[in-house]
C-alpha positions as CSV (number, residue, x, y, z in Angstrom):
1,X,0.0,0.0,0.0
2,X,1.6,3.3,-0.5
3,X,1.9,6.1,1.7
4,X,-0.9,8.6,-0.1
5,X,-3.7,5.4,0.4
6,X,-2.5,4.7,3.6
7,X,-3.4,8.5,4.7
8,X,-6.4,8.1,3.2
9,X,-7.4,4.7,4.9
10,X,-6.3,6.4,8.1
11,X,-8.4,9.2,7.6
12,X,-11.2,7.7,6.6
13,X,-11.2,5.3,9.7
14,X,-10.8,8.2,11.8
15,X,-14.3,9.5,10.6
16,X,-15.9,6.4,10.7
17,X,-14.8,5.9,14.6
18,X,-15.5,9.7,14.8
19,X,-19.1,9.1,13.6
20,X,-19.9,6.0,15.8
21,X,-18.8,7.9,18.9
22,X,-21.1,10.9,17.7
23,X,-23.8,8.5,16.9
24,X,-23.6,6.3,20.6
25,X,-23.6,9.6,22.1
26,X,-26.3,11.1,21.0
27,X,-28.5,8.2,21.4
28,X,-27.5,7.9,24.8
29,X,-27.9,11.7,25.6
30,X,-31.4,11.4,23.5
31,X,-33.8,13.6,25.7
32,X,-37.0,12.2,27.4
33,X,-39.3,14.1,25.1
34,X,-39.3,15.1,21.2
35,X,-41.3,17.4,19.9
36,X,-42.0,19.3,16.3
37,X,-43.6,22.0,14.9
38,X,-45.4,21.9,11.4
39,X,-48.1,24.8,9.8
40,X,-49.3,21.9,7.9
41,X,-49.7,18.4,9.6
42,X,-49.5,15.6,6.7
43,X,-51.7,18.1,4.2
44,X,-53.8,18.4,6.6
45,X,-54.1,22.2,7.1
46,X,-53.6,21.7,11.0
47,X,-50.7,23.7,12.9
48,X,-49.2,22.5,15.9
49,X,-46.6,20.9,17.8
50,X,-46.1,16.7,16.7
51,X,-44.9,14.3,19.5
52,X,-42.9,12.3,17.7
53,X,-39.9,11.0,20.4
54,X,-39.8,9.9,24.1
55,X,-36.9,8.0,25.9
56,X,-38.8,7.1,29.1
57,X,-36.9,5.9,32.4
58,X,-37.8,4.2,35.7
59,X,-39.2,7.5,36.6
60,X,-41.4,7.8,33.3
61,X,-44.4,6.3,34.9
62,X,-47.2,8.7,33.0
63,X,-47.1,10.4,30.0
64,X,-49.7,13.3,29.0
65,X,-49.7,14.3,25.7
66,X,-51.8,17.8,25.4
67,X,-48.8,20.6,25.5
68,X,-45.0,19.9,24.4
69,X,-42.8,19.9,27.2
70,X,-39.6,22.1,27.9
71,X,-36.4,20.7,30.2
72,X,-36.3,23.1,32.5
73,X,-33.9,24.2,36.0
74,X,-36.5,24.1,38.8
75,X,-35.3,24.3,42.8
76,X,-36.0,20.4,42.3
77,X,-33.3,20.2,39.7
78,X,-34.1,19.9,36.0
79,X,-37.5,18.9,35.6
80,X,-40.1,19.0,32.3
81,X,-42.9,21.5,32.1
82,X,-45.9,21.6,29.9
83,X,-46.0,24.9,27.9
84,X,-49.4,25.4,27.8
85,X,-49.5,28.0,25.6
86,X,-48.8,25.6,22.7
87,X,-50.6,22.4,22.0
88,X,-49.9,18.8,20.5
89,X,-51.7,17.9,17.7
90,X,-50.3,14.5,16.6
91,X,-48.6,11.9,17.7
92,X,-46.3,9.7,15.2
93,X,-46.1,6.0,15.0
94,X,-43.2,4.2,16.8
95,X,-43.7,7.5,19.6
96,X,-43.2,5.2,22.9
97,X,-42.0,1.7,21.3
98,X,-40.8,-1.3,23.3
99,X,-40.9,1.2,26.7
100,X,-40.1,-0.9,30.3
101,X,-41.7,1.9,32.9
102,X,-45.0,3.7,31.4
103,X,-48.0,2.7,33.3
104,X,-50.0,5.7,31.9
105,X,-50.9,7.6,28.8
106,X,-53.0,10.6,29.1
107,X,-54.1,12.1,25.3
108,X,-55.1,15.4,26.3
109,X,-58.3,17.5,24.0
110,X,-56.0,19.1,21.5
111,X,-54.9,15.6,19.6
112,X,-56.4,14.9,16.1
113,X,-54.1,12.1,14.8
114,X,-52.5,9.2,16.4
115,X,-50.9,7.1,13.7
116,X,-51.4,3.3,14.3
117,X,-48.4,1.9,16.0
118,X,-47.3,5.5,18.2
119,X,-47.6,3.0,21.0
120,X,-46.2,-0.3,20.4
121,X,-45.7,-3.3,23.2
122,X,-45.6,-1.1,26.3
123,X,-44.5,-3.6,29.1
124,X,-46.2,-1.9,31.6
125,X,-48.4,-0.2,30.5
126,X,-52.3,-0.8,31.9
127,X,-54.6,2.2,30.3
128,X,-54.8,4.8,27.8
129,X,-57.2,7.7,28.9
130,X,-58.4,10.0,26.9
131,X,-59.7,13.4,27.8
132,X,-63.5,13.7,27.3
133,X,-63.4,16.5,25.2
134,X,-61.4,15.4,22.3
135,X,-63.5,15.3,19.6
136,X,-61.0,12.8,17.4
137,X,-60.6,9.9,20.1
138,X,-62.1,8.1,23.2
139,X,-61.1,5.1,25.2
140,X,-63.1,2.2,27.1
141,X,-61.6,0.9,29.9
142,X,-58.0,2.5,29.1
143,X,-58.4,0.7,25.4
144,X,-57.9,3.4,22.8
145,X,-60.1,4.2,20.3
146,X,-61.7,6.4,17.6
147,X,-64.2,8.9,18.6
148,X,-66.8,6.9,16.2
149,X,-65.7,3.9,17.7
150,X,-65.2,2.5,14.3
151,X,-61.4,1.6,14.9
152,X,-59.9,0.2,17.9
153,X,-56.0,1.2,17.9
154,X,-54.3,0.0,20.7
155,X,-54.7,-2.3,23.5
156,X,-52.3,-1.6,26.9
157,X,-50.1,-5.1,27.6
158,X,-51.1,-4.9,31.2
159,X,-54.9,-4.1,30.6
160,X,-55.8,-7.2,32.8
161,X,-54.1,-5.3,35.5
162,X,-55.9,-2.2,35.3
163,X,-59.0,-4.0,35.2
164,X,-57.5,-5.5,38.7
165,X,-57.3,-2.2,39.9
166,X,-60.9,-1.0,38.8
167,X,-62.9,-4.1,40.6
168,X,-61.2,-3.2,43.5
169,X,-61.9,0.2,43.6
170,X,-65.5,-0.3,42.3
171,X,-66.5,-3.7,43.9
172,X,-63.8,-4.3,46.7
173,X,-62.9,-7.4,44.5
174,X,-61.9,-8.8,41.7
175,X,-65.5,-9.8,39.6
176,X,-64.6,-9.4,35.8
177,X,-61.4,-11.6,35.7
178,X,-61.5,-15.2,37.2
179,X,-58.8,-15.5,39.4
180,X,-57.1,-18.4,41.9
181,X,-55.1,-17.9,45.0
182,X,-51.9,-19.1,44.3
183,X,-50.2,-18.1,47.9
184,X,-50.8,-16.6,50.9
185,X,-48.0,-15.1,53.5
186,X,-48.0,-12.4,55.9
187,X,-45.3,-8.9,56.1
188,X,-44.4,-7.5,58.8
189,X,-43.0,-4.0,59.7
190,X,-43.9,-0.5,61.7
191,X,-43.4,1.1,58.6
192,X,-42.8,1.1,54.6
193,X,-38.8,0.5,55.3
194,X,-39.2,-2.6,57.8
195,X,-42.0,-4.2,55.4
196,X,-40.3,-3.8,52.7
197,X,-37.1,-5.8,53.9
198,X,-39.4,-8.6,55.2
199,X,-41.2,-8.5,51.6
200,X,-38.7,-8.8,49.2
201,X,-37.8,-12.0,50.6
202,X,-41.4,-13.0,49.8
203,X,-42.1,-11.3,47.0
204,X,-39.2,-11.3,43.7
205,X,-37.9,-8.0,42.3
206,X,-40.3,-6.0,44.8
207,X,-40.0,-2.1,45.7
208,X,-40.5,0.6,48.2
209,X,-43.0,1.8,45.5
210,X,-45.1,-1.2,45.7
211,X,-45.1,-1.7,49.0
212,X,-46.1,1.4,50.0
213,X,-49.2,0.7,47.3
214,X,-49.8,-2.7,49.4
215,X,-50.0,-0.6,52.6
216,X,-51.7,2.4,51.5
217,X,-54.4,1.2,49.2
218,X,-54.6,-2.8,50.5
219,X,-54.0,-3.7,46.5
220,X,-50.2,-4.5,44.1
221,X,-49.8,-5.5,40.9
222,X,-46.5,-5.8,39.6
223,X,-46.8,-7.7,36.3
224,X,-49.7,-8.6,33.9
225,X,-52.3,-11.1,35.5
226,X,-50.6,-11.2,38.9
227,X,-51.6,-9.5,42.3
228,X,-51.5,-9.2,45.8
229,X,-54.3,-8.1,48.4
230,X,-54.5,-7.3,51.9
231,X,-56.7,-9.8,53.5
232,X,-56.2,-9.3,57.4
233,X,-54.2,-7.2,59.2
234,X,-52.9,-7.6,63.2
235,X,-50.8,-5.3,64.7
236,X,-47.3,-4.9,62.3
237,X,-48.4,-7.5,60.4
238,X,-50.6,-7.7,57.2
239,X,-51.9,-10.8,56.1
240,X,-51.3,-10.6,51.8
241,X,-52.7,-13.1,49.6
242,X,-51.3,-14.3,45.6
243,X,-53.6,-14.1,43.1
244,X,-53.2,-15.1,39.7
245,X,-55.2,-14.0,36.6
246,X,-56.5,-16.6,34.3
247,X,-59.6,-17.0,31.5
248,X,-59.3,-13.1,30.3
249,X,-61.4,-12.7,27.6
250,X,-61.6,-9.0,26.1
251,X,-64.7,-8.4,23.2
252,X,-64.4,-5.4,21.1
253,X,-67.8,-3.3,20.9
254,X,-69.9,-3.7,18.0
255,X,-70.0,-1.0,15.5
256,X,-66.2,-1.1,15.5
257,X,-65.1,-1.5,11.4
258,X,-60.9,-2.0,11.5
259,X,-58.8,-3.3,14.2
260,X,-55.5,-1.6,13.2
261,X,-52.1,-2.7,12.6
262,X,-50.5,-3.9,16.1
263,X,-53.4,-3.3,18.2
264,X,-53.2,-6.4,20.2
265,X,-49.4,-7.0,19.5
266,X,-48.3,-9.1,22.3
267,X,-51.2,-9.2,24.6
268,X,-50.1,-12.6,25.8
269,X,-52.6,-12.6,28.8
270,X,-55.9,-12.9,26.5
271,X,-56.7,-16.3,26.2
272,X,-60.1,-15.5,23.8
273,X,-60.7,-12.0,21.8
274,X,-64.2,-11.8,20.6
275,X,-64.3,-10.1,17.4
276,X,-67.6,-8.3,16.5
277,X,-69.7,-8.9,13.3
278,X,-69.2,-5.3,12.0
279,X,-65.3,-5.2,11.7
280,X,-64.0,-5.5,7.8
281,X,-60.2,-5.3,8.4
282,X,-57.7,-7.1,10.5
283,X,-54.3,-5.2,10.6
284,X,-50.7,-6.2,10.0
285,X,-49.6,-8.0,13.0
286,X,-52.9,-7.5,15.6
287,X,-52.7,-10.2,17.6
288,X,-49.0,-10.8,16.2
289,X,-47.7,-13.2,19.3
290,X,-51.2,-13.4,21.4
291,X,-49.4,-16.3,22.6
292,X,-52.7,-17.9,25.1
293,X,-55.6,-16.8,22.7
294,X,-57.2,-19.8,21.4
295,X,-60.6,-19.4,19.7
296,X,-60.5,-16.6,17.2
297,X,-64.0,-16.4,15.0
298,X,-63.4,-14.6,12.0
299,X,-67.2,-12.8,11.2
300,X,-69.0,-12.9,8.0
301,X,-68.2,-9.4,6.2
302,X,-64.6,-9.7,6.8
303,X,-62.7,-8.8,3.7
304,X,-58.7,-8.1,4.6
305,X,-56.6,-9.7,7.0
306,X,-52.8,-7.8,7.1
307,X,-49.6,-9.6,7.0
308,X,-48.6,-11.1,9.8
309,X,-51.5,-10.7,11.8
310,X,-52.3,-13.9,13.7
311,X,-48.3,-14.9,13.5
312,X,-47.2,-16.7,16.6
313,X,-50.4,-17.2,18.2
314,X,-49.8,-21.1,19.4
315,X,-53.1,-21.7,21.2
316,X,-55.1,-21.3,18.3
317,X,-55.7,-25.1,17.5
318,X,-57.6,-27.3,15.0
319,X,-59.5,-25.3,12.2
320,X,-60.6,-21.8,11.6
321,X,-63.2,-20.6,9.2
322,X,-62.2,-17.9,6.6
323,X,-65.3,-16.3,5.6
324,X,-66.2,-16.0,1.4
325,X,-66.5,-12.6,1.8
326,X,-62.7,-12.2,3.2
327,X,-60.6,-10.8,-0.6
328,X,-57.0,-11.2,0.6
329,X,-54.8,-12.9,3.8
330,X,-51.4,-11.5,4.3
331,X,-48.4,-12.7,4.1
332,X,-47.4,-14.8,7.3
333,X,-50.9,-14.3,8.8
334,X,-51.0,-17.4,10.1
335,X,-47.6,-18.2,10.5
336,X,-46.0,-20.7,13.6
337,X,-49.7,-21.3,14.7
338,X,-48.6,-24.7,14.5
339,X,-51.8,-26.0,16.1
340,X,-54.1,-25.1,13.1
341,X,-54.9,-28.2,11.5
342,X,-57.1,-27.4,8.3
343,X,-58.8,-24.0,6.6
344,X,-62.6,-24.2,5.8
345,X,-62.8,-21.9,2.9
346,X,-66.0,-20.4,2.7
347,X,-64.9,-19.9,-1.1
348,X,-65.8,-21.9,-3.8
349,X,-61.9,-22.6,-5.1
350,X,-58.7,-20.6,-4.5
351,X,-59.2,-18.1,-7.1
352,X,-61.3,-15.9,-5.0
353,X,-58.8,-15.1,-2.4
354,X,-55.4,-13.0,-2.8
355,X,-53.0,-14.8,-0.7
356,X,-49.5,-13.7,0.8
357,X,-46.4,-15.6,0.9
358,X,-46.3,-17.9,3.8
359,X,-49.6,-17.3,4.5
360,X,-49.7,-20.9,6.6
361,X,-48.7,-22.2,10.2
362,X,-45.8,-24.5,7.9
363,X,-44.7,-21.4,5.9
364,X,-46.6,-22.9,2.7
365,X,-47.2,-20.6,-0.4
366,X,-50.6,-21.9,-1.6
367,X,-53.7,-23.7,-0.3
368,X,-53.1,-27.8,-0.4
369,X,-56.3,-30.2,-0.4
370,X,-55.1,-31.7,2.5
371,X,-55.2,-28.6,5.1
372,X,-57.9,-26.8,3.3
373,X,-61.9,-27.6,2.6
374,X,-63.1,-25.2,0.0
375,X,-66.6,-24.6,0.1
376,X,-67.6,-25.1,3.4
377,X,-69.8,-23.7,6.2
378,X,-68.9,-22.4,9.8
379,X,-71.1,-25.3,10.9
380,X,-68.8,-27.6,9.2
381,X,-65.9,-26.1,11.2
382,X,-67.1,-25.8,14.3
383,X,-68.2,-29.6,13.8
384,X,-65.3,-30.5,13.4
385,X,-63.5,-28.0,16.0
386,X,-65.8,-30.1,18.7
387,X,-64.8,-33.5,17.4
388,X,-61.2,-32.7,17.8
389,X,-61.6,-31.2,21.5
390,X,-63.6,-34.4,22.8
391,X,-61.4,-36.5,21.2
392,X,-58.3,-34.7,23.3
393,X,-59.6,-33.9,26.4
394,X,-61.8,-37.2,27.2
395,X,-63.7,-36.9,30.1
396,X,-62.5,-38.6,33.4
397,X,-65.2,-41.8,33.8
398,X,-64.5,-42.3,29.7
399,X,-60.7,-42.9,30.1
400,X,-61.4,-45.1,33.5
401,X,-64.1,-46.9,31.0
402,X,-61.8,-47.6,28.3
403,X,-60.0,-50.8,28.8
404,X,-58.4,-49.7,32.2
405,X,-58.0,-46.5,34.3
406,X,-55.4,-44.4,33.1
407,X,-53.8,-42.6,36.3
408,X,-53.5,-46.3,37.4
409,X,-51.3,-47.5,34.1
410,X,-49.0,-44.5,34.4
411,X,-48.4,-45.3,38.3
412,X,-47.3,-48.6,36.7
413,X,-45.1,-47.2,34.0
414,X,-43.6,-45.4,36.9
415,X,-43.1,-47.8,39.4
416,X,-41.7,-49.7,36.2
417,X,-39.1,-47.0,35.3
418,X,-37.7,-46.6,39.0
419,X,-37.6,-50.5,39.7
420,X,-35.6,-50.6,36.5
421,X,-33.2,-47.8,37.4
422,X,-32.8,-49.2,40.9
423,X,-31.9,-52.8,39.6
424,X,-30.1,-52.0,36.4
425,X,-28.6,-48.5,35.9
426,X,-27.5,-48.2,39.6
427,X,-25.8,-51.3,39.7
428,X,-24.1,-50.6,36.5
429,X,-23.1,-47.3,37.3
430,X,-21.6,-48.7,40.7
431,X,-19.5,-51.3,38.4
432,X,-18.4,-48.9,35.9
433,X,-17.3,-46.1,38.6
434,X,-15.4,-48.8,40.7
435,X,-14.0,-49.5,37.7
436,X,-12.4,-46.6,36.5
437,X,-11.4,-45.9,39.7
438,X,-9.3,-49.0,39.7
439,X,-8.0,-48.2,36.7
440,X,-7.0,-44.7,38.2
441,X,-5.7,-45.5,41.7
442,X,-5.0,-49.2,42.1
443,X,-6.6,-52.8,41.0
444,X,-7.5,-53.9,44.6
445,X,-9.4,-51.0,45.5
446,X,-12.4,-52.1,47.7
447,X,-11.5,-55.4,47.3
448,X,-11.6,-58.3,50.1
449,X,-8.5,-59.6,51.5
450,X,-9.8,-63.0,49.4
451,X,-10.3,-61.1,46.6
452,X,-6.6,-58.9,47.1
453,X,-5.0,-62.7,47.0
454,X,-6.7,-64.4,44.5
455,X,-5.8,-61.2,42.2
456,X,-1.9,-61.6,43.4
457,X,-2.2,-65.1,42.1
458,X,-3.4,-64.4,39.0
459,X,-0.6,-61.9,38.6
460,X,1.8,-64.5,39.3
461,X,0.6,-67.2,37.3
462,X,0.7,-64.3,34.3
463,X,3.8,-63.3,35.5
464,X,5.0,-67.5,35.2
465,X,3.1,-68.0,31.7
466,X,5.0,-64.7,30.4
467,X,8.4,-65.8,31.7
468,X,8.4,-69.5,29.9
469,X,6.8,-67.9,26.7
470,X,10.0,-65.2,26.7
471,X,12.6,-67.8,27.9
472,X,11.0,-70.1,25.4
473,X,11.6,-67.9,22.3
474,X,15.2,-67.0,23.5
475,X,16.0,-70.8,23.5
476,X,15.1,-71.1,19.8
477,X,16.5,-68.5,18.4
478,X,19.7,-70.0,20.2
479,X,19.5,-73.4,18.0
480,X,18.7,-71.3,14.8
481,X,15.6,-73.2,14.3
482,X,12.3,-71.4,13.5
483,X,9.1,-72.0,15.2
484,X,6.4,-74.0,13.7
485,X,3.5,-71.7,14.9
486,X,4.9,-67.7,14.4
487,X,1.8,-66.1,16.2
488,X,3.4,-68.0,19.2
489,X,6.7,-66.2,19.2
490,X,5.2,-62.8,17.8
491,X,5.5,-63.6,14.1
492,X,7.9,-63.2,11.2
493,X,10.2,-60.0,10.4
494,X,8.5,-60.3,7.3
């Protein structure tokens, strides 16, 4: 190389480490908030400030989005204030994305537009709440929608949670989520301190915070589907019991025409979302990774489902209907929902339907006759969705019925498989790991005195055979005279 390229290569590495270092550190100095000013929101006409950037922390736990915010020196120390003499009128998509901390979103009366996917898989987050005089959007029960209720946009992760919260405060229980105890301990402590260093032995990744929520208001939730509850309380000591959320079922309203593009992403709690009769489109990825939802109707009137939209959801099991009226299925729709067993088409052939690429659970490209029925009926499927779930979960007195009880053969497979370790593998373990050990340390190891000199004997009667053999061949080769047998003496030089 000669010396002009290798200035160049140097400089040019220079401003490539240069630009990383500038790059890391302006992601790591990225502010909390982001905002934007336009005179003319997407065409719209609209003036106003966009929200379009937030880099939330531990102490991020609510966001309200009505005025953009200004860092500013308080006597607290730095803080964010709302300028209230300015107002946000959109949000952007990918806003608050994969945030750990937000528990809250407040959308205050000044937002028109809220792109689908401004707040995507939120860990924590348990409502969005909209202020009741916005004219563009509304929520119901922290779920966000339009104000027409014709689109549902997002669906908090940890809406199960807030629903927790609301029974409590409403009906001093839990009524609109079944729920079992799963534990039940006591804390102890004069104050928020001493209770929480008896709790967090009792309680994983616990804080002050949550404590003083147990003591205060007698109700905790730290993740989705989980809770604890003051039951009793004596002196120092509450009495808090486990529960654990299970069967949640959410049903979007009728009236409501498009679920949008990641509106259920990830809501891994939902074990059934009901899906009215008036909705027309499914979004990319809704229910992408609804891990525990199971039965999924698809109504008549249904024309689009987006790419990617069921993906991952491995509950779903058996057959699903896809309604003659539905036009196209996106790519990967129902990919890795490897318990789907057959599509009933309500279409006549294949030519109806616009399919994606890896439109199946298998990653296939195109409808085969074997995992498809064309021209069928939702009678037909849920015929045969019934059939399959009898013939998997039997009921108890059928399976004790059917040629012997079941729970009794598998106590005998059992008792098979531990008689058979005892008397096989044990033994044969022992043997091998004595063994190797004589092999490491020394041949008589935990032998007998018996057994010590019967194996000296044996050593000296190979010792004896060894000796004639060796004397043996150096006799002949004395005389000259070759052996008869050459495997005897070690064979030829040949």
């Amino acid at each position: 190389m000669t010396k002009g390229k290798k200035i160049i290569f140097v400089v040019l590495l220079v401003i490539f480490i240069s630009a990383s270092v500038l790059m890391s550190f302006n992601m790591i100095s990225r502010p909390t908030y982001e905002f934007e000013y336009t005179e003319d929101y997407n065409g719209t006409g609209d003036a106003g400030w966009i929200f379009n950037g937030f880099n939330g922390n531990s102490t991020t736990k609510e966001v309200h989005i009505d005025h953009p915010l200004i860092k500013t020196k308080t006597k607290n120390g730095t803080e964010w204030i709302p300028d209230e003499s300015k107002d946000v009128i959109a949000v952007e998509g990918l806003t608050i994305n994969s945030d750990e901390y937000v528990e809250y979103i407040y959308i205050g009366p000044s937002v028109k537009y809220i792109e689908e996917r401004s707040f995507i898989y939120c860990k924590k987050l348990r409502a969005i709440e909209v202020d009741e005089n916005n004219q563009n959007y509304t929520d119901i029960d922290g779920v966000l929608y339009t104000k027409d209720m014709k689109q549902v946009i997002v669906c908090p992760n940890c809406h199960c949670t807030n629903t927790v919260y609301n029974d409590i405060r409403e009906f001093g229980e839990v009524r609109n989520i079944e729920t079992e105890t799963e534990e039940t301990f006591t804390i102890t402590g004069k104050d928020v301190e001493e209770m929480y260093s008896d709790a967090k032995h009792k309680i994983a990744d616990i804080t002050r915070e949550q404590i003083s929520l147990l003591k205060e208001n007698g109700i905790m939730s730290q993740y989705v589907g989980t809770y604890y509850k003051v039951t009793g309380e004596k002196g120092d000591t509450i009495t808090v019991e486990r529960f654990y959320t299970k069967n949640e079922i959410y049903e979007i309203p009728e009236g409501v025409e498009r679920i949008c593009s990641n509106a259920f992403y990830k809501c891994e709690r939902f074990v059934q979302i009901k899906i009215p009769s008036t909705v027309r489109e499914i979004g990319d990825m809704a229910f992408f990774k609804c891990y525990s939802v199971a039965l999924v109707s698809l109504p008549d009137g249904l024309r689009t489902v987006g790419c990617d939209s069921f993906s991952y959801c491995q509950s779903m099991k058996y057959a699903i209907f896809i309604p003659e009226s539905v036009e196209s299925i996106g790519h990967h729709c129902f990919y890795k929902c490897d318990g789907l067993e057959s599509f009933y088409m309500g279409d006549k052939d294949k030519s109806g339907i616009t399919l994606g690429g890896k439109w199946q659970p298998k990653s296939e490209n195109s409808i085969t006759s074997d995992s498809s029925v064309f021209g069928a009926t939702r009678e037909q499927c849920d015929a045969f969705n019934a059939k399959r779930t009898k013939e998997e979960y039997k009921p108890e007195d059928e399976d004790s019925n059917s040629g012997g009880n079941a729970a009794d053969t598998s106590e005998m497979n059992r008792t098979a498989v531990i008689i058979l370790i005892i008397f096989v593998f044990v033994p044969g373990f022992a043997i091998v790991a004595v063994e190797v050990v004589r092999n490491l340390f020394k041949d008589d190891f935990l032998m007998t005195k018996k057994g010590k000199a019967r194996l000296q004997r044996n050593k000296e009667e190979k010792e004896r055979i060894h000796r004639s053999y060796v004397n043996a061949g150096a006799g002949e080769e004395d005389t000259g005279e070759t052996p008869e047998n050459e495997n005897e003496t070690g064979g030829s030089d040949e």
